[in-house]
C-alpha positions as protocol buffer text, in pm:
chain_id: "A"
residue {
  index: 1
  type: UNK
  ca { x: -3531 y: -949 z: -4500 }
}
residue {
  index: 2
  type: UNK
  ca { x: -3441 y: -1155 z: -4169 }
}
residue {
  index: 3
  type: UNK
  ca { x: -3584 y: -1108 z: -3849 }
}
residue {
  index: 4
  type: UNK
  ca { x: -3323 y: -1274 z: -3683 }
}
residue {
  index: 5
  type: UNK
  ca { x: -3168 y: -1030 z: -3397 }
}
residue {
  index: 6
  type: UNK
  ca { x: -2809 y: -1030 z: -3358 }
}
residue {
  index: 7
  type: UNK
  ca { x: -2683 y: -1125 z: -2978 }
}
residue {
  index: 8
  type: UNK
  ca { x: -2605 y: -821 z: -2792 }
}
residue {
  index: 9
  type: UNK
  ca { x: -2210 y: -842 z: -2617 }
}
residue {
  index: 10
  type: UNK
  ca { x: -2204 y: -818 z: -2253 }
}
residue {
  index: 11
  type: UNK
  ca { x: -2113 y: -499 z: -2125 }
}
residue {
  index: 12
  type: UNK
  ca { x: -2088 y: -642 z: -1777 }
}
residue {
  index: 13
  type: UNK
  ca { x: -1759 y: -699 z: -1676 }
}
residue {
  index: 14
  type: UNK
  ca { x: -1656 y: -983 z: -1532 }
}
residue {
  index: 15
  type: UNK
  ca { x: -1654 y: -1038 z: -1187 }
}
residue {
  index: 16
  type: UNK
  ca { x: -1303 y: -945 z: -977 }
}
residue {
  index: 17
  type: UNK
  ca { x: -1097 y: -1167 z: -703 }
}
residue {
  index: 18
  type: UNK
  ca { x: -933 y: -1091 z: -444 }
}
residue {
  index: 19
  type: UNK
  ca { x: -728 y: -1233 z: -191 }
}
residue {
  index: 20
  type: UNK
  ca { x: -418 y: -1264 z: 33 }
}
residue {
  index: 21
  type: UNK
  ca { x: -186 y: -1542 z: -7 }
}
residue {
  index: 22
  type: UNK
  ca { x: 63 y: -1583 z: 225 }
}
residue {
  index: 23
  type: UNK
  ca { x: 385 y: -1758 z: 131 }
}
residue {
  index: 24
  type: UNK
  ca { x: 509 y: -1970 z: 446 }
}
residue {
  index: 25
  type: UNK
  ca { x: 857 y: -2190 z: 514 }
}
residue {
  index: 26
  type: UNK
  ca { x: 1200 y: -2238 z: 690 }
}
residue {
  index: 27
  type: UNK
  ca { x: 1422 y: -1961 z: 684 }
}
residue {
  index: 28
  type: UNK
  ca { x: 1607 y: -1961 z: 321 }
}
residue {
  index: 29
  type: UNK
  ca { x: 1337 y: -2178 z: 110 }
}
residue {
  index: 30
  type: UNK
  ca { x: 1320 y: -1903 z: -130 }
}
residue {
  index: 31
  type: UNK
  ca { x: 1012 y: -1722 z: -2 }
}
residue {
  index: 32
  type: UNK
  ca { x: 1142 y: -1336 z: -96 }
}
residue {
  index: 33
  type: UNK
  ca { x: 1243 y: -1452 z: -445 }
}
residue {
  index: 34
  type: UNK
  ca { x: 948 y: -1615 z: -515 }
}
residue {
  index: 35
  type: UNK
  ca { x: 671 y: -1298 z: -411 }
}
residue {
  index: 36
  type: UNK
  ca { x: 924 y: -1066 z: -597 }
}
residue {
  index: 37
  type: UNK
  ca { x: 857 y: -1300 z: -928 }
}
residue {
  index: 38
  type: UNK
  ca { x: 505 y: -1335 z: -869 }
}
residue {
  index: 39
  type: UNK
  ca { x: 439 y: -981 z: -841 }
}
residue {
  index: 40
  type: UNK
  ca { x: 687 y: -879 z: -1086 }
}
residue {
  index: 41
  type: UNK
  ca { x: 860 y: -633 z: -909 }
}
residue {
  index: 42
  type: UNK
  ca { x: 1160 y: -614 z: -589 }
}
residue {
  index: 43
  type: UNK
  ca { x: 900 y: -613 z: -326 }
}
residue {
  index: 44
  type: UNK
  ca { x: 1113 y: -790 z: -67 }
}
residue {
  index: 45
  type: UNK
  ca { x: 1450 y: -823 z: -24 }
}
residue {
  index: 46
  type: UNK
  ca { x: 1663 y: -1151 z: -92 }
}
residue {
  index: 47
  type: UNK
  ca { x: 2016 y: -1254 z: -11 }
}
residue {
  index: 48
  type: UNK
  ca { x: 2157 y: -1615 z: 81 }
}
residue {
  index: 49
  type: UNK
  ca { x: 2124 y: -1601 z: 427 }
}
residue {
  index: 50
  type: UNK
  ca { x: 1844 y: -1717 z: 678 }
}
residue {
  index: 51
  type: UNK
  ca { x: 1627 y: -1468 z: 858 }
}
residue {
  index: 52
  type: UNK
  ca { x: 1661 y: -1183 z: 597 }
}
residue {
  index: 53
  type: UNK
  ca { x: 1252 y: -1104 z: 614 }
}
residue {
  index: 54
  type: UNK
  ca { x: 1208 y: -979 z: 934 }
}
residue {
  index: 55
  type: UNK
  ca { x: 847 y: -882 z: 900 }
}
residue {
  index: 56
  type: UNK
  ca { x: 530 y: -925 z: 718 }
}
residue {
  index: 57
  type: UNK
  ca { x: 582 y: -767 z: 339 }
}
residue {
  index: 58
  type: UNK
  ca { x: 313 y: -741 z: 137 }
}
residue {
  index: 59
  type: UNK
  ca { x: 354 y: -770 z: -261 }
}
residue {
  index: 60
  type: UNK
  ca { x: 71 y: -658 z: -534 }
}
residue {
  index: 61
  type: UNK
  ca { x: 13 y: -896 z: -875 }
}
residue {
  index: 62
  type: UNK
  ca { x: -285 y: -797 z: -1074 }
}
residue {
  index: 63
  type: UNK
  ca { x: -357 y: -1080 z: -1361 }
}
residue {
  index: 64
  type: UNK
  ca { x: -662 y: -970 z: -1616 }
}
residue {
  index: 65
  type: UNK
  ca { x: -988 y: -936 z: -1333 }
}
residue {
  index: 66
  type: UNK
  ca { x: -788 y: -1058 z: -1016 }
}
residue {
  index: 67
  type: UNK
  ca { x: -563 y: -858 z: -766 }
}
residue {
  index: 68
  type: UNK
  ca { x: -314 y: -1124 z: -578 }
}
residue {
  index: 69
  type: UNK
  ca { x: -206 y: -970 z: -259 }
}
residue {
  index: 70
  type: UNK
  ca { x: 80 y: -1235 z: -181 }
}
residue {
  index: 71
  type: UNK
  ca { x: 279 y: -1178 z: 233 }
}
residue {
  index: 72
  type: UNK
  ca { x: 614 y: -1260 z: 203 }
}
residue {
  index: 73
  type: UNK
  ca { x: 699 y: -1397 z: 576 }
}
residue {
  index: 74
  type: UNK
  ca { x: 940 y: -1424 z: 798 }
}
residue {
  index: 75
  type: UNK
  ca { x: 1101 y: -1773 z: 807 }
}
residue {
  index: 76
  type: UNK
  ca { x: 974 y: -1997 z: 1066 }
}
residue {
  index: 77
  type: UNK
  ca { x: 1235 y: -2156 z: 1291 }
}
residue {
  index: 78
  type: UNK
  ca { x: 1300 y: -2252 z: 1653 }
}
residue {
  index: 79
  type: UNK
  ca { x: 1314 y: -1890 z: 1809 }
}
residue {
  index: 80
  type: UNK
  ca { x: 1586 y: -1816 z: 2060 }
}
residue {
  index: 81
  type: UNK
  ca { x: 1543 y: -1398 z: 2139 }
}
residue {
  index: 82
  type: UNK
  ca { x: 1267 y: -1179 z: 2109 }
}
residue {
  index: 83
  type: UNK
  ca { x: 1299 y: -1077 z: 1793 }
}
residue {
  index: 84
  type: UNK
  ca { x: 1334 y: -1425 z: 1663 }
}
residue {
  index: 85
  type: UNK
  ca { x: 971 y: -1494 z: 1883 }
}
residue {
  index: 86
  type: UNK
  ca { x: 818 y: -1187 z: 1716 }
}
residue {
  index: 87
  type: UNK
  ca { x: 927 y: -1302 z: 1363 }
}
residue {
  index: 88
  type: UNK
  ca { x: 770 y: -1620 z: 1363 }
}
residue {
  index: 89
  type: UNK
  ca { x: 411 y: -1504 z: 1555 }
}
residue {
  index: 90
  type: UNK
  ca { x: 409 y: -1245 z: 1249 }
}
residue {
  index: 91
  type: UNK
  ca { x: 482 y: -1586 z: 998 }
}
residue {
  index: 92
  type: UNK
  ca { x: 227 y: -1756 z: 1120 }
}
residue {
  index: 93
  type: UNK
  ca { x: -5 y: -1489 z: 1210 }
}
residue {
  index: 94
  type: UNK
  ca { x: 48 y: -1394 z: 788 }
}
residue {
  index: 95
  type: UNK
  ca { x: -82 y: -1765 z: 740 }
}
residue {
  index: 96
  type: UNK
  ca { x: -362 y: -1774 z: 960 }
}
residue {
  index: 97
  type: UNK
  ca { x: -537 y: -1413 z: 816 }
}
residue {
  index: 98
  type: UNK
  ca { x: -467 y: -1556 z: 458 }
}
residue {
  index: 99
  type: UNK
  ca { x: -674 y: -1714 z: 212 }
}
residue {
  index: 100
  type: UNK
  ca { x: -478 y: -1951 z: 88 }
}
residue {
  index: 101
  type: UNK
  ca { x: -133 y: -2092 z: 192 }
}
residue {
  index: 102
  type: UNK
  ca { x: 198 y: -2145 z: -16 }
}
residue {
  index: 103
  type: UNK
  ca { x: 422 y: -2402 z: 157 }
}
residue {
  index: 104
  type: UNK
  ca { x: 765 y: -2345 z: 2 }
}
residue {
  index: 105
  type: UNK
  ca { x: 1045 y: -2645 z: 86 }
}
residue {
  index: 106
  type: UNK
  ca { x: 1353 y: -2570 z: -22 }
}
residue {
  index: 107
  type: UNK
  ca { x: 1449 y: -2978 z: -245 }
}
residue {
  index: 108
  type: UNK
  ca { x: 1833 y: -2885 z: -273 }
}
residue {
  index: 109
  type: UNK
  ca { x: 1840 y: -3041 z: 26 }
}
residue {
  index: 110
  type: UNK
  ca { x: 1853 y: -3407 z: 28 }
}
residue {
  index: 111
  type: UNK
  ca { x: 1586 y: -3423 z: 295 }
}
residue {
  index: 112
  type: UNK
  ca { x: 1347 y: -3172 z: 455 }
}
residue {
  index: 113
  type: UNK
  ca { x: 1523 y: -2982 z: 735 }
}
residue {
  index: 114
  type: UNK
  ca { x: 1436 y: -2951 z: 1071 }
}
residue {
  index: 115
  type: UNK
  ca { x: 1247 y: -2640 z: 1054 }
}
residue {
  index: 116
  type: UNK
  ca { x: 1030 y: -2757 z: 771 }
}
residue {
  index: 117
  type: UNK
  ca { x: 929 y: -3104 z: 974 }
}
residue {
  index: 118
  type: UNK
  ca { x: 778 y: -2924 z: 1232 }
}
residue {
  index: 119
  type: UNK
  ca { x: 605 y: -2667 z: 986 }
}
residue {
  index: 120
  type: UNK
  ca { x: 447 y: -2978 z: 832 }
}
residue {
  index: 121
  type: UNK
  ca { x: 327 y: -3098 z: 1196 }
}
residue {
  index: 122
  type: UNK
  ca { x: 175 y: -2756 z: 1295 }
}
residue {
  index: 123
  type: UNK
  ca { x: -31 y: -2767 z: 963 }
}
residue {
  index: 124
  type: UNK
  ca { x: -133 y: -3100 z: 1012 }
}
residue {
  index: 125
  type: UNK
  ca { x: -270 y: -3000 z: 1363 }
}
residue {
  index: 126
  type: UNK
  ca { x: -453 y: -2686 z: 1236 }
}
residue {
  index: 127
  type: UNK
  ca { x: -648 y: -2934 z: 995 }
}
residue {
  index: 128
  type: UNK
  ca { x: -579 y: -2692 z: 693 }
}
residue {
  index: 129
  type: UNK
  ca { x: -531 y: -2778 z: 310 }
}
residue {
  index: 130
  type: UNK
  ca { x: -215 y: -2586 z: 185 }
}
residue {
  index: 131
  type: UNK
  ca { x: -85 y: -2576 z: -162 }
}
residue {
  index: 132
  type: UNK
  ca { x: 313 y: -2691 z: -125 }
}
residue {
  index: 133
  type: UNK
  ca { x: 584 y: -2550 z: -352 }
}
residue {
  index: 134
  type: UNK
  ca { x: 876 y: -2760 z: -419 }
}
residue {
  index: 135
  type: UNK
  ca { x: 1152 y: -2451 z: -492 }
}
residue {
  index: 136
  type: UNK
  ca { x: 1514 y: -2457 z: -633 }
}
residue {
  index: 137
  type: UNK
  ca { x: 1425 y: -2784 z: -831 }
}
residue {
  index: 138
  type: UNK
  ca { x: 1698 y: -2679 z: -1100 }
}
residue {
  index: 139
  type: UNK
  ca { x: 1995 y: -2716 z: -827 }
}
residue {
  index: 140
  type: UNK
  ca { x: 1864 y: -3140 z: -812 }
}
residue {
  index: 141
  type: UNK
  ca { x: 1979 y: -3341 z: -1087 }
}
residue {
  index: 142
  type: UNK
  ca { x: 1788 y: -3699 z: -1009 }
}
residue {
  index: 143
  type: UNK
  ca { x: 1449 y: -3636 z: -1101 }
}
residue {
  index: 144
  type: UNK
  ca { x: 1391 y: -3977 z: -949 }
}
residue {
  index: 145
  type: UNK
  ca { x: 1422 y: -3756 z: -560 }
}
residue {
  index: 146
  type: UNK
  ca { x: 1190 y: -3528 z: -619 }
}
residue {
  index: 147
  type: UNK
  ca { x: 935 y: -3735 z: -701 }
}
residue {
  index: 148
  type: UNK
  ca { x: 1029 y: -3962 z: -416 }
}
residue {
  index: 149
  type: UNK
  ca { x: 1007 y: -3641 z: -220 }
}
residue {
  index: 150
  type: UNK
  ca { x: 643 y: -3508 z: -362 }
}
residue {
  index: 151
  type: UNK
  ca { x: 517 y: -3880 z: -275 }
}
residue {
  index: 152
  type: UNK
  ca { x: 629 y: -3840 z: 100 }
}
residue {
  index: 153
  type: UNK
  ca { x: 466 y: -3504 z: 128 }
}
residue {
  index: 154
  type: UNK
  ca { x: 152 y: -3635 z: -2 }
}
residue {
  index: 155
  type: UNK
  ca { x: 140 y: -3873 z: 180 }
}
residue {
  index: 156
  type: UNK
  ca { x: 123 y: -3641 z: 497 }
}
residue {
  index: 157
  type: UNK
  ca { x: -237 y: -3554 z: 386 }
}
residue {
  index: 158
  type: UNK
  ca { x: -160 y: -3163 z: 439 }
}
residue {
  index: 159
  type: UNK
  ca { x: -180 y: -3041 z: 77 }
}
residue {
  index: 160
  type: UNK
  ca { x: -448 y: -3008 z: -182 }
}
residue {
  index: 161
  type: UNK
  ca { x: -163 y: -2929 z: -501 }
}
residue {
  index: 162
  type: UNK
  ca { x: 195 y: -3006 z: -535 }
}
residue {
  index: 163
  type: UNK
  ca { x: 442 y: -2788 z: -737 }
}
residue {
  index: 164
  type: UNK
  ca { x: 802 y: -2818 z: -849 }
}
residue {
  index: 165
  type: UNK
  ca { x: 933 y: -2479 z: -916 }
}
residue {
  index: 166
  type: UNK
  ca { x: 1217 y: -2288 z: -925 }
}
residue {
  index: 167
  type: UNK
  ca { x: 1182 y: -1891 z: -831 }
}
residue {
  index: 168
  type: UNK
  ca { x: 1518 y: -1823 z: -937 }
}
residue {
  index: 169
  type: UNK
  ca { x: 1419 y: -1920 z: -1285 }
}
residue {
  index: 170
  type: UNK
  ca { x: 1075 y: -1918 z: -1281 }
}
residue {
  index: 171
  type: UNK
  ca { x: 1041 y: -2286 z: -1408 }
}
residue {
  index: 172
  type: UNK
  ca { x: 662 y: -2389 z: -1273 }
}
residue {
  index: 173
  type: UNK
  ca { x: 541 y: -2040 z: -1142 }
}
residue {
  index: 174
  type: UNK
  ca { x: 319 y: -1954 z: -1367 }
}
residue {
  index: 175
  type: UNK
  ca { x: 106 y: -2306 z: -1377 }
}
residue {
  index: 176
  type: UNK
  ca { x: 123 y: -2197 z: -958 }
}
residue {
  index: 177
  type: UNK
  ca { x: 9 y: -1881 z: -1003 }
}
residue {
  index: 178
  type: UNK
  ca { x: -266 y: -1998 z: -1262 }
}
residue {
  index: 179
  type: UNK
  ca { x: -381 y: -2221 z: -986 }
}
residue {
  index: 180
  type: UNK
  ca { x: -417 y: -1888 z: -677 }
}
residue {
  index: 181
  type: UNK
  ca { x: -582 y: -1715 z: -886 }
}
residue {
  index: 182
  type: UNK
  ca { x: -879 y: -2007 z: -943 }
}
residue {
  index: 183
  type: UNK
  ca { x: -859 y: -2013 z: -588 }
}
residue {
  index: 184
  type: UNK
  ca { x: -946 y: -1661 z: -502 }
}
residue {
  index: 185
  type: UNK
  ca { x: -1245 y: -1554 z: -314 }
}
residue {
  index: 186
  type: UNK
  ca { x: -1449 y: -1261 z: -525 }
}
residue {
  index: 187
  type: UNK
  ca { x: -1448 y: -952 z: -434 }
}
residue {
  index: 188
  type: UNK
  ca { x: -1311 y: -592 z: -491 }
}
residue {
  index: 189
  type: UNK
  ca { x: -953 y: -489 z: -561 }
}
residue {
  index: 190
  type: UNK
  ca { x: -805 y: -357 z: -202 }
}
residue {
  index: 191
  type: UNK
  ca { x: -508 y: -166 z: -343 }
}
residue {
  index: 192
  type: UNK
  ca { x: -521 y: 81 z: -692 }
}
residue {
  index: 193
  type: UNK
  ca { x: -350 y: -128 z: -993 }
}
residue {
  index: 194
  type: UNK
  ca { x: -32 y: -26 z: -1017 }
}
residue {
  index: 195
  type: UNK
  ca { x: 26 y: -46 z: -705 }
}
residue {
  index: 196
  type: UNK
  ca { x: 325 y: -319 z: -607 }
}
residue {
  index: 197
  type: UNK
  ca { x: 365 y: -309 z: -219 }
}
residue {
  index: 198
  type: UNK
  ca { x: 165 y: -189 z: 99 }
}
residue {
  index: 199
  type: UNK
  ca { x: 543 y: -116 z: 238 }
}
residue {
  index: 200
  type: UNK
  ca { x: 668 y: 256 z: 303 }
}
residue {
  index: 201
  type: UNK
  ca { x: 938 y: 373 z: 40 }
}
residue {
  index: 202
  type: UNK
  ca { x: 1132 y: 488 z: 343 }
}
residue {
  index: 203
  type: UNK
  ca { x: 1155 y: 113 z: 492 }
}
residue {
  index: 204
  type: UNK
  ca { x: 1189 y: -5 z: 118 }
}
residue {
  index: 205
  type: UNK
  ca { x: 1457 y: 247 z: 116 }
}
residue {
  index: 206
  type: UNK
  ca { x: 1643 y: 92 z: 435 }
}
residue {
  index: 207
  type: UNK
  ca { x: 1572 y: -313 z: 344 }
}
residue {
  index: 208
  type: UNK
  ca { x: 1748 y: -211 z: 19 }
}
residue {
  index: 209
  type: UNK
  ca { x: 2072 y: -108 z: 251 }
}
residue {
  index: 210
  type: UNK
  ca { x: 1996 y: -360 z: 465 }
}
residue {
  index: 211
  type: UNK
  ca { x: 1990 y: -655 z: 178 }
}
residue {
  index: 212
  type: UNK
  ca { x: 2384 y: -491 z: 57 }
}
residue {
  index: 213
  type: UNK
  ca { x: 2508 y: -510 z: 387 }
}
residue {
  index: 214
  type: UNK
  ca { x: 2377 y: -887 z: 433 }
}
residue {
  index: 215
  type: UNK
  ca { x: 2562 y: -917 z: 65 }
}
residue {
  index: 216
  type: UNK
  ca { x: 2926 y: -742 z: 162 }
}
residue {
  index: 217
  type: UNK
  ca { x: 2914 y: -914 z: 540 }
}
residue {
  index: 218
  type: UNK
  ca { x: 2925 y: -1259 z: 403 }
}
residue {
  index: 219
  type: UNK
  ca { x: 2950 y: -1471 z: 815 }
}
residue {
  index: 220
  type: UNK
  ca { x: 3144 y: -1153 z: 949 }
}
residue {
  index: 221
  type: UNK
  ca { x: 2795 y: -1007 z: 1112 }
}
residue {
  index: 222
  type: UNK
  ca { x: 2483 y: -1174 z: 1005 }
}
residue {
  index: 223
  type: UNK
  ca { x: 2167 y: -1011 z: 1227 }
}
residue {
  index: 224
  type: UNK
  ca { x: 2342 y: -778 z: 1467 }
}
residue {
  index: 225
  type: UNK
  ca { x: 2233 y: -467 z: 1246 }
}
residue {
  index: 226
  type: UNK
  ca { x: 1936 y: -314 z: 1113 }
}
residue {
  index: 227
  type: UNK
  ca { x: 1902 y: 21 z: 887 }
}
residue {
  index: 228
  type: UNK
  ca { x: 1663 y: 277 z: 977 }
}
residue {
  index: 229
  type: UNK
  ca { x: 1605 y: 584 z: 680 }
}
residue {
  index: 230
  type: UNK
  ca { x: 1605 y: 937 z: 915 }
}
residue {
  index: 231
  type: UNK
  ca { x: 1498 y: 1186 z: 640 }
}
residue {
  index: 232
  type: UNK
  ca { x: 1391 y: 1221 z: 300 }
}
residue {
  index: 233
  type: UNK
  ca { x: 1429 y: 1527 z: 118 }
}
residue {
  index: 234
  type: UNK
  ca { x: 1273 y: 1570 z: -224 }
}
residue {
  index: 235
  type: UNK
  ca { x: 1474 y: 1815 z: -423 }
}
residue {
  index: 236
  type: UNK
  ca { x: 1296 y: 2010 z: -751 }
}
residue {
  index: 237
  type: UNK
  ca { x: 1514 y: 1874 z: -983 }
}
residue {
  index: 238
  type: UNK
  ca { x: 1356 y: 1479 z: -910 }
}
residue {
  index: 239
  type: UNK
  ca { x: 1598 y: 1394 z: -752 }
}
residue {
  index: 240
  type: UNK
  ca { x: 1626 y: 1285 z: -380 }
}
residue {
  index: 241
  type: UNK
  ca { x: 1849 y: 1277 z: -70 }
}
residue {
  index: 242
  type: UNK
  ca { x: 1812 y: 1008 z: 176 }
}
residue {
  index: 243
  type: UNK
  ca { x: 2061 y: 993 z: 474 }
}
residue {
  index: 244
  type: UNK
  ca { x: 2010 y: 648 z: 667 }
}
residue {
  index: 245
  type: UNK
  ca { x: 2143 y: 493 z: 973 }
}
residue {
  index: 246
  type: UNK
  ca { x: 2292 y: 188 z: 1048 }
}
residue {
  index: 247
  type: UNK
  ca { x: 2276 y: 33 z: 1398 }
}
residue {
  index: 248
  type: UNK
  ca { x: 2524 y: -204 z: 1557 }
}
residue {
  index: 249
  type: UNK
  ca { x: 2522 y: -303 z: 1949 }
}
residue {
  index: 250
  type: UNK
  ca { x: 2923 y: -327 z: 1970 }
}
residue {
  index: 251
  type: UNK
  ca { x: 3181 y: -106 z: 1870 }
}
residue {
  index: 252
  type: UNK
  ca { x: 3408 y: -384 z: 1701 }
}
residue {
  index: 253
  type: UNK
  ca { x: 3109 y: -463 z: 1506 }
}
residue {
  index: 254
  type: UNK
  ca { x: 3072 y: -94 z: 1400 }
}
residue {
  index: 255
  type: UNK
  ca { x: 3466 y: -123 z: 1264 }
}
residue {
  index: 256
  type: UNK
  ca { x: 3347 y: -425 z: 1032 }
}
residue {
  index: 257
  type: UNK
  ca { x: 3107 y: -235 z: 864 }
}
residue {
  index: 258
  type: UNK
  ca { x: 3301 y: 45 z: 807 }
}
residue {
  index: 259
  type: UNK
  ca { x: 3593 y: -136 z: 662 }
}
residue {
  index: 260
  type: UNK
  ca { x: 3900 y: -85 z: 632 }
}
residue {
  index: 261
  type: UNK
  ca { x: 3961 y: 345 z: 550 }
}
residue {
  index: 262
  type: UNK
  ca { x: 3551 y: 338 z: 505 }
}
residue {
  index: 263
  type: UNK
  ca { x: 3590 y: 57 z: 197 }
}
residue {
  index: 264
  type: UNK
  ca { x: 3285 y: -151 z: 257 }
}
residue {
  index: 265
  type: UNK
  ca { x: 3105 y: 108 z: 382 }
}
residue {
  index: 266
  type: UNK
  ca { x: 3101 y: 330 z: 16 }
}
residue {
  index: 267
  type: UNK
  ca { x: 3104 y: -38 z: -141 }
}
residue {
  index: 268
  type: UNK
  ca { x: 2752 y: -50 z: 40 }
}
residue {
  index: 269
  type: UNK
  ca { x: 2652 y: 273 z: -20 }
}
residue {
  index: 270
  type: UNK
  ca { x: 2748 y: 285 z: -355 }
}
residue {
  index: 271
  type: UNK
  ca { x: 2526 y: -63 z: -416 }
}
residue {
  index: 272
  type: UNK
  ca { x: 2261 y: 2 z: -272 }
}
residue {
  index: 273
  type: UNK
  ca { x: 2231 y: 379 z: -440 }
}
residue {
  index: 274
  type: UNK
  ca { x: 2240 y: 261 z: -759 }
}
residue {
  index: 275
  type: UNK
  ca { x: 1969 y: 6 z: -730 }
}
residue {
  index: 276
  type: UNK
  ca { x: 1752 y: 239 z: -561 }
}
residue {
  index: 277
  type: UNK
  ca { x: 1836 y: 499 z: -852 }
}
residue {
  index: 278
  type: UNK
  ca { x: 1676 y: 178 z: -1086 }
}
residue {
  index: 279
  type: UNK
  ca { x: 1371 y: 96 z: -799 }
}
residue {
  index: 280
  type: UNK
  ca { x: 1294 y: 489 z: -826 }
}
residue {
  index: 281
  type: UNK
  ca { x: 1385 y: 624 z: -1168 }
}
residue {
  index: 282
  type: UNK
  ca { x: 1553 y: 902 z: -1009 }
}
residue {
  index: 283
  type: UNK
  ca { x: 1858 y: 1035 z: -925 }
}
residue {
  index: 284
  type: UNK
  ca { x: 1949 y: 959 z: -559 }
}
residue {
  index: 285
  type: UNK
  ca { x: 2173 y: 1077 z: -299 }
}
residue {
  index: 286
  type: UNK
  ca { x: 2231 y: 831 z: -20 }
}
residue {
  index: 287
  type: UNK
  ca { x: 2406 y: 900 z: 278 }
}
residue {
  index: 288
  type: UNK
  ca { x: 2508 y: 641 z: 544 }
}
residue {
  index: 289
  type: UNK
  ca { x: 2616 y: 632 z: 939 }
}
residue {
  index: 290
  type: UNK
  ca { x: 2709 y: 387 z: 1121 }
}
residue {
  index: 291
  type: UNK
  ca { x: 2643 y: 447 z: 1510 }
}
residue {
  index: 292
  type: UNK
  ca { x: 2636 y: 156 z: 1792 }
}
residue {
  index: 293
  type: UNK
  ca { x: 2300 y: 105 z: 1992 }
}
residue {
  index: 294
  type: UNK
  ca { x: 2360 y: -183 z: 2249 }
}
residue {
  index: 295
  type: UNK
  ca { x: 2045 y: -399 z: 2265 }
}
residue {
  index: 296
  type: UNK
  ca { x: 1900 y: -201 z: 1972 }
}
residue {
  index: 297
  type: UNK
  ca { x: 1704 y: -575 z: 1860 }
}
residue {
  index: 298
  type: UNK
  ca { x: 1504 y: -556 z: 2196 }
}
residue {
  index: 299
  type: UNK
  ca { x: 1362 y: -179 z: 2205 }
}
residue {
  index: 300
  type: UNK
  ca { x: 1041 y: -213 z: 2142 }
}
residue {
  index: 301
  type: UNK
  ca { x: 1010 y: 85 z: 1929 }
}
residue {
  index: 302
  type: UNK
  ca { x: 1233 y: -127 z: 1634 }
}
residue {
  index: 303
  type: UNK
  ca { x: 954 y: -365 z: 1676 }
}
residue {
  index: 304
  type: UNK
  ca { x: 639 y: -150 z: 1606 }
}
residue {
  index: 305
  type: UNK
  ca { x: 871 y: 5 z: 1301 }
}
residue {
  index: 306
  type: UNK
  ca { x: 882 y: -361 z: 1190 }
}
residue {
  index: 307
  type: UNK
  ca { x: 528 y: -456 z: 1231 }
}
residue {
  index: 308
  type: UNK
  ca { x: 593 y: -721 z: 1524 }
}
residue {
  index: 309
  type: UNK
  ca { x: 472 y: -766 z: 1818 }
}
residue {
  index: 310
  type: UNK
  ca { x: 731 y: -720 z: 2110 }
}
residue {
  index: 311
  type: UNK
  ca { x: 510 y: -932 z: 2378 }
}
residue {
  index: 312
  type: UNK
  ca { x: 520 y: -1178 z: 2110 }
}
């Protein structure tokens, strides 16, 4: 008969991380597309213009024992009104709270722009390692500039890990995400696990409009509107009506968005109800008005809806 004792399994389990990661660069690097893949879910909204995040949005990735709360920010850029002032003090306020720092460049351009130069210099003067993110590397057919490009930035002496990705395809994001999570402080889950965002489904609900608008306006009206939801009405059968508003400062601007005999307006609404039908998994009933505000991006009520700070 042998004595020998068989090794009991742990029933400890093992120990969780947690930690915010905030994903920082110039307007347009891909910073929306690339928390949406990380967390696996439409967190923030995307479209191909600059400025579309206006405010700090926070996105929820759990992988095995860690919780990844990634802040999609607003992109940073030489500010010119108040809301542009209050944008970037909440993108670099999101990088200063977090505990570790994404750096995404957008490489389809054949050098860094503007924006991103003097991102670089502010990190170098607050003496902090980031981890960079070279996005969009499938739009840049000689491999031979990108590494010519990952050379100059390491050179700079600002980052402890250099990535080529692409977040539209997700080439790269996964050895990037392998490396946040090693990085992670320990510590208890903040949010419960299936939980994908810290934003209200009524903003959600308007950033969804907001994103189709952005889509249908192509140049005609870039930032002089924003969508606020007014009421939310939960109806026995699941489904839900949601009446929003959207806010122009000029009259002639409230014509484009209607269209011509309402067009782009139901081509809007019509968008963004069905992909909020898909977001919710319920029937949905959205109702739109357009009504003009003059000055509506300086009230400092908008601001506290956004999460910014108006003396910023």
């Amino acid at each position: 008969m042998s004595t020998k004792k068989s090794a009991k399994k742990s029933d400890k389990p093992a120990a969780t991380r947690c930690g915010f990661v905030a994903v920082i660069g110039a307007p347009n690097a891909g910073k929306s597309t690339l928390v949406n893949r990380l967390v696996g879910a439409k967190v923030s909204i995307v479209s191909p213009k600059v400025q579309t995040t206006r405010s700090r949005v926070l996105g929820i990735a759990m992988r095995d024992n860690a919780q990844i709360l990634f802040v999609d920010t607003p992109g940073i850029f030489a500010p010119r009104r108040r809301l542009d002032r209050a944008m970037v003090a909440a993108a670099w306020q999101g990088a200063g709270d977090a505990d570790l720092v994404v750096l995404l460049i957008d490489t389809s351009h054949k050098q860094p722009d503007e924006e991103t130069t003097r991102i670089i210099a502010d990190l170098k003067r607050a003496d902090r390692q980031i981890i960079l993110a070279l996005n969009k590397v499938d739009l840049v057919k000689q491999r031979e500039r990108l590494l010519a490009l990952a050379a100059e930035m390491d050179a700079t002496g600002c980052f402890s890990d250099i990535f080529m990705i692409s977040a539209e395809t997700g080439d790269g994001v996964e050895d990037l995400m392998k490396v946040l999570i090693s990085r992670l402080p320990s510590g208890p889950w903040l949010y419960p696990e299936d939980q994908t965002t810290d934003v209200p489904l009524r903003l959600l609900a308007a950033e969804v409009t907001r994103e189709h608008l952005f889509r249908q306006l192509h140049q005609e009206l870039p930032y002089a509107l924003t969508v606020e939801t007014e009421s939310w009405e939960d109806f026995q059968d699941g489904s839900v009506k949601i009446q929003q508003m959207i806010l122009v400062e000029r009259d002639g601007q409230k014509a484009i968005v209607i269209g011509k005999g309402g067009a782009r307006a139901k081509a809007v609404r019509e968008a963004a109800q069905a992909e909020l039908e898909a977001m919710l998994e319920r029937k949905v009933h959205l109702f739109l008005a357009v009504k003009v505000r003059q000055g509506w991006s300086e009230e400092r009520e908008r601001f506290r809806d956004l999460g910014l700070d108006w003396d910023a």
